[in-house]
C-alpha positions, -999 to +999 in steps of 0.1 A: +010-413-747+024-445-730+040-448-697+078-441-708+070-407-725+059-371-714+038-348-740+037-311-739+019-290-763+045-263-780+040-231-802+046-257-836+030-289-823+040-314-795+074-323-777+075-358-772+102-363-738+113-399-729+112-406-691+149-410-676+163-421-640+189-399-656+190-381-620+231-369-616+237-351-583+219-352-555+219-323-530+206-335-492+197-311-464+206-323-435+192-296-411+186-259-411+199-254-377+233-235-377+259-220-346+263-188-368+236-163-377+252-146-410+233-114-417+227-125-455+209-161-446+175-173-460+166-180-423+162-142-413+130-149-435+113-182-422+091-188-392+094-223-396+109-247-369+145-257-374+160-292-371+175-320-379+166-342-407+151-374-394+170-405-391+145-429-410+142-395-440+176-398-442+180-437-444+149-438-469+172-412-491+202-431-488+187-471-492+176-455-525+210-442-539+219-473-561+185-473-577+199-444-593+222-453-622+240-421-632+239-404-596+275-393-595+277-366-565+258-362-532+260-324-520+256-320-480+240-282-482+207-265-483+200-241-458+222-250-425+254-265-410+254-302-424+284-307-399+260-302-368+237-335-380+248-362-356+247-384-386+271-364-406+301-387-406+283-417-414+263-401-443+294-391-460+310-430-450+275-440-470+279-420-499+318-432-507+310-467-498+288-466-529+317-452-549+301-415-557+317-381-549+309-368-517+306-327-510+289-306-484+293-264-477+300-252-443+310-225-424+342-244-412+334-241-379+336-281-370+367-283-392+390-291-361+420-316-363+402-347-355+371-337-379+395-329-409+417-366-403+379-382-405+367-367-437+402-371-454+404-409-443+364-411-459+379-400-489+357-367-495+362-355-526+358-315-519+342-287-488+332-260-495+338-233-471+320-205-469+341-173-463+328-133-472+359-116-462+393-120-458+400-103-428+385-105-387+365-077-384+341-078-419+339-114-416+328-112-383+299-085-387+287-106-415+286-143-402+281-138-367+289-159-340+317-165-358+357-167-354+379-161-382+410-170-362+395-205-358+383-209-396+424-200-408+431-227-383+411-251-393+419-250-429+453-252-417+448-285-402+429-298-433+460-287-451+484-305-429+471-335-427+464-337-463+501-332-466+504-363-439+488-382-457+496-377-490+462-371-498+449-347-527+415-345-515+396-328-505+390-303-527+392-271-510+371-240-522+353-209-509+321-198-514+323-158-509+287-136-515+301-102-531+281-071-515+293-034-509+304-043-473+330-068-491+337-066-526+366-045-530+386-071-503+378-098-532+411-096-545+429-098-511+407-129-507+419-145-538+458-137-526+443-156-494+432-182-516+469-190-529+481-191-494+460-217-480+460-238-511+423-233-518+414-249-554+391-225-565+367-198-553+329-192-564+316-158-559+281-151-557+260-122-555+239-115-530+202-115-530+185-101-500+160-118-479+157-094-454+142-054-464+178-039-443+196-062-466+188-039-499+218-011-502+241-039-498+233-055-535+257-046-560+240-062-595+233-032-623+252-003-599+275+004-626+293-029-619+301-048-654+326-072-637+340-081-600+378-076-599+395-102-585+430-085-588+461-095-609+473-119-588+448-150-592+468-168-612+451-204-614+422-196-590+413-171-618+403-197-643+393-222-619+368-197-601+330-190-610+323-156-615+283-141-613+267-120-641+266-083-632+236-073-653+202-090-665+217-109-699+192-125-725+205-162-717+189-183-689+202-212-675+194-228-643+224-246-630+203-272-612+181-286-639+211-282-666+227-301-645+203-331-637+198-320-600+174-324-573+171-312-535+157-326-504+151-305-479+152-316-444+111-332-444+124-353-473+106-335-497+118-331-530+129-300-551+141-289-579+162-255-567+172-245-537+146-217-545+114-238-541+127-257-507+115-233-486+086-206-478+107-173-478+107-136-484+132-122-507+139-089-525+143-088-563+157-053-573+144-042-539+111-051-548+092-076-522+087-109-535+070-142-518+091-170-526+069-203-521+081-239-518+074-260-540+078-303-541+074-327-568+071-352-543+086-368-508+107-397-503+090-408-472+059-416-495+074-425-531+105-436-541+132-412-556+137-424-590+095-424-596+096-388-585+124-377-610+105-394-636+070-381-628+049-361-654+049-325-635+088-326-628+096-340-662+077-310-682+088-286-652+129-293-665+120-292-701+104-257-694+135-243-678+155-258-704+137-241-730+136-213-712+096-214-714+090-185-692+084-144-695+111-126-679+092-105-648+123-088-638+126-063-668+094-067-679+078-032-689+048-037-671+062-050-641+053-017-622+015-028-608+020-067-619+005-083-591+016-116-610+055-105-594+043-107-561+049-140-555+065-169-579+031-190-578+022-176-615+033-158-642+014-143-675+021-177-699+003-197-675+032-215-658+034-227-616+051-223-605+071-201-621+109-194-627+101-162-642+119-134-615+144-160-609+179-146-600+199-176-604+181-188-637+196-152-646+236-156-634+235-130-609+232-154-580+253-189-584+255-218-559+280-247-560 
């Protein structure tokens, strides 16, 4: 097979898949430090140092971006407060200056007056804001450390100014992780929504990282659907809902999607799922989530990476949907296979095969 081509052997012969810098958005993780400490993070898991990504990682990543011809987004995310980087402000400058659509999620703590008037003079084309309740006191025990007062008043100021300026971006939308604590107040947080001119809202399950995090899921408790209340209006139809229940389809938003993350070593994912080492709890069963890298910027460059002969077969997999579903198997019950996502019974690692998010229930931006 030459150069430009991947093979992999399928059940009625060979698939034949031409290599592609075909790489579309690009998520960067900044740090995985944070000022909160939200009860439902991945970091309750880790016993791994938190920091900053480096300054040369992050200029290697972003020296790189226009050998990329259909990169069209650069998401500020992974697992901490991008805002808290002291580079933020010029990575976002970076990323507009070579005409693409800058994004990042945050807790909206940093979101003051003279933040907001920066990122809407950089032209940011949407922030995601993470919010799991629409009133002080739940919002609070969730994401602590946090101040609700000063979150409505910062998206007050992003608001006004816009206004000032005449500006239609940012975007503005909420991230909000449905659990028992919080999911009848969804449709008093969609009403919020409307107030404080939020574009849309994406609602995510939660998935527990943490054993005391269990009672708190609500996926296949009776739940078919989240109510969001009669009075959504446009955020209705503009809003991403998550499945309820295990549903035939798979579909993995990343890979669909032509994405990749870097975590904050520079290493190169394809799912926030494989970034880092973590524990999570899949139906209240124990699972040991491992990272996983198709390579690191710091050593290769990002377009030879996409286009290398693991990652290439690894997307057409998940596209295919090449893997055994673990979490309804009938002999999950004594599968040591499930506990951990390095291998599953066709023979694939790592494996997507217990995934959550390749199921619906959990969705990211």
């Amino acid at each position: 097979m030459d150069k430009d081509h991947v093979k992999i052997n399928v059940s009625d012969g060979v698939k034949v898949i031409p290599k592609k810098t075909d790489l579309k958005k690009l998520y960067i993780e900044l740090t995985t430090r944070c000022n909160f400490n939200c009860t439902t993070c991945i970091r309750n898991s880790w016993d791994e140092e938190i920091d900053h990504m480096s300054e040369k990682t992050l200029k290697t990543i972003l020296d790189q971006i226009d050998e990329l011809p259909e990169l069209n987004t650069v998401h500020l995310g992974g697992f901490g407060e991008p805002s808290t980087h002291p580079s933020f402000f010029e990575v976002l400058e970076t990323i507009k200056k070579h005409e693409l659509k800058a994004e990042f999620i945050t807790n909206g703590h940093f979101l003051t007056a003279e933040n907001s008037k920066k990122i809407i003079d950089l032209g940011v084309d949407r922030i995601i804001i993470s919010v799991d309740a629409p009133e002080k006191e739940t919002f609070e025990e969730i994401r602590l450390d946090s101040d609700f007062n000063q979150l409505i008043k910062n998206i007050n100021y992003i608001n006004e100014l816009k206004k000032e300026a005449r500006a239609k971006k940012p975007e503005l939308w909420i991230e909000f992780v449905a659990m028992k604590k919080n999911y009848e107040m969804l449709p008093t947080l969609v009403k919020m929504a409307g107030k404080y001119m939020i574009d849309s809202i994406i609602v995510t399950n939660l998935l527990p990282y943490t054993e005391d995090m269990i009672n708190e899921v609500l996926y296949d408790t009776g739940e078919d659907e989240l109510d969001i209340g009669s009075g959504g209006g446009l955020i209705y139809f503009k809003s991403k809902l998550p499945e309820m229940k295990l549903r035939t389809t798979r579909y993995c938003n990343f890979v669909e999607s032509n994405s990749a993350v870097i975590n904050r070593h520079g290493k190169v994912s394809p799912c926030y799922g494989f970034l880092h080492d973590h524990t999570e709890y899949i139906y209240g069963r124990k699972k040991i989530n491992n990272k996983h890298y198709f390579g690191d910027v710091n050593k290769e460059k990002l377009k030879d990476i996409w286009q290398n002969d693991s990652y290439v077969k690894f997307r057409s997999l998940v596209k295919d949907q090449q893997f055994p579903s673990c979490t309804d198997c009938k002999y999950l019950e004594g599968c040591s296979m499930t506990d951990d996502n390095f291998l599953d019974c066709w023979g694939n690692s790592p494996t997507c095969a217990d995934c959550l998010w390749y199921r619906g229930i959990i969705i990211c931006p």
